[in-house]
C-alpha positions in Angstrom: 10.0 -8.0 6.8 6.8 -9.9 6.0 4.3 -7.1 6.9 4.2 -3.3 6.4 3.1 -3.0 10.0 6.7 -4.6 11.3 7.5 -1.3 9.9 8.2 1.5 12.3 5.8 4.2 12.3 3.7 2.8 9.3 0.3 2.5 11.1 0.9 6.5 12.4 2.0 7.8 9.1 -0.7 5.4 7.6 -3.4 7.4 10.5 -1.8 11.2 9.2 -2.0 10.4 5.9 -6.0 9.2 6.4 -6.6 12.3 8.8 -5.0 14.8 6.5 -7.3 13.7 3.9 -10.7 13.7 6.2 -11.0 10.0 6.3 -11.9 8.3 9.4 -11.7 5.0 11.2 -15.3 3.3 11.9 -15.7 0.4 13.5 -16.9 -2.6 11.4 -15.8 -5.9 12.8 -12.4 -4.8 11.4 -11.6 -1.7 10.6 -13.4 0.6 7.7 -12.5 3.9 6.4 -14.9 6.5 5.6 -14.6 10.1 3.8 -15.9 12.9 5.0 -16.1 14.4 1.7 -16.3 13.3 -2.1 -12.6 14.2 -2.8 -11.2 12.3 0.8 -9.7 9.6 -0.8 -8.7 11.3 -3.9 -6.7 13.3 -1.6 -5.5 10.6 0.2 -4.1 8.7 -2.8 -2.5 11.9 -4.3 -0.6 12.5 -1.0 0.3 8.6 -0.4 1.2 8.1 -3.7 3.6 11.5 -4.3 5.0 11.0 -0.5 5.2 7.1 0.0 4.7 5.0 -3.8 6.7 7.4 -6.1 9.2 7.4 -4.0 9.6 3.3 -3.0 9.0 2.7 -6.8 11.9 4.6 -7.7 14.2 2.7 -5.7 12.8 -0.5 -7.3 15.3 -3.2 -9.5 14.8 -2.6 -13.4 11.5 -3.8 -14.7 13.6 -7.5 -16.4 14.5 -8.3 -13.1 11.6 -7.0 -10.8 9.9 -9.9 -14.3 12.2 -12.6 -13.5 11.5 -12.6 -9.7 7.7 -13.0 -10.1 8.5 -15.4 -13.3 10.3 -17.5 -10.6 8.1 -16.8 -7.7 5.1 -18.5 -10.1 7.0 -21.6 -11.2 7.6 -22.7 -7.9 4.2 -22.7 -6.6 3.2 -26.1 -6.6 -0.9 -25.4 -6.8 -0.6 -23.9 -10.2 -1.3 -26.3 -13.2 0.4 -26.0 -16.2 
């Protein structure tokens, strides 16, 4: 999957998440997020992090290997000088 949008249901768990917390859409020739309150995105991060991060980076390859895949990923870009 090249995107985290390909995913189903990420841009509607993505929107609870943001509402649960208080933090709105706005337009801004993209898209921009605003709190509603001081802790808004405090709150969102707790809640994304315990619900959606802890629980992906748990199922992530030991730390060597997760190294030797960006170690690999790096030496074959061909813009990076030694």
């Amino acid at each position: 999957m090249s995107s985290l949008r390909a995913v189903p249901n990420f841009d509607e768990t993505l929107h609870r998440f943001f509402q649960d917390s208080e933090i709105l859409p706005r337009e801004v020739g993209s898209v921009g997020y605003i709190g509603e309150n001081r802790e808004s995105f405090k709150k969102f991060f707790d809640e994304f992090g315990e619900k959606i991060l802890k629980p992906t980076l748990l199922k992530l390859p030991p730390d060597e290997q997760v190294s030797t895949i960006i170690r690999n990923a790096v030496q074959k870009q061909t813009t990076l000088k030694p």
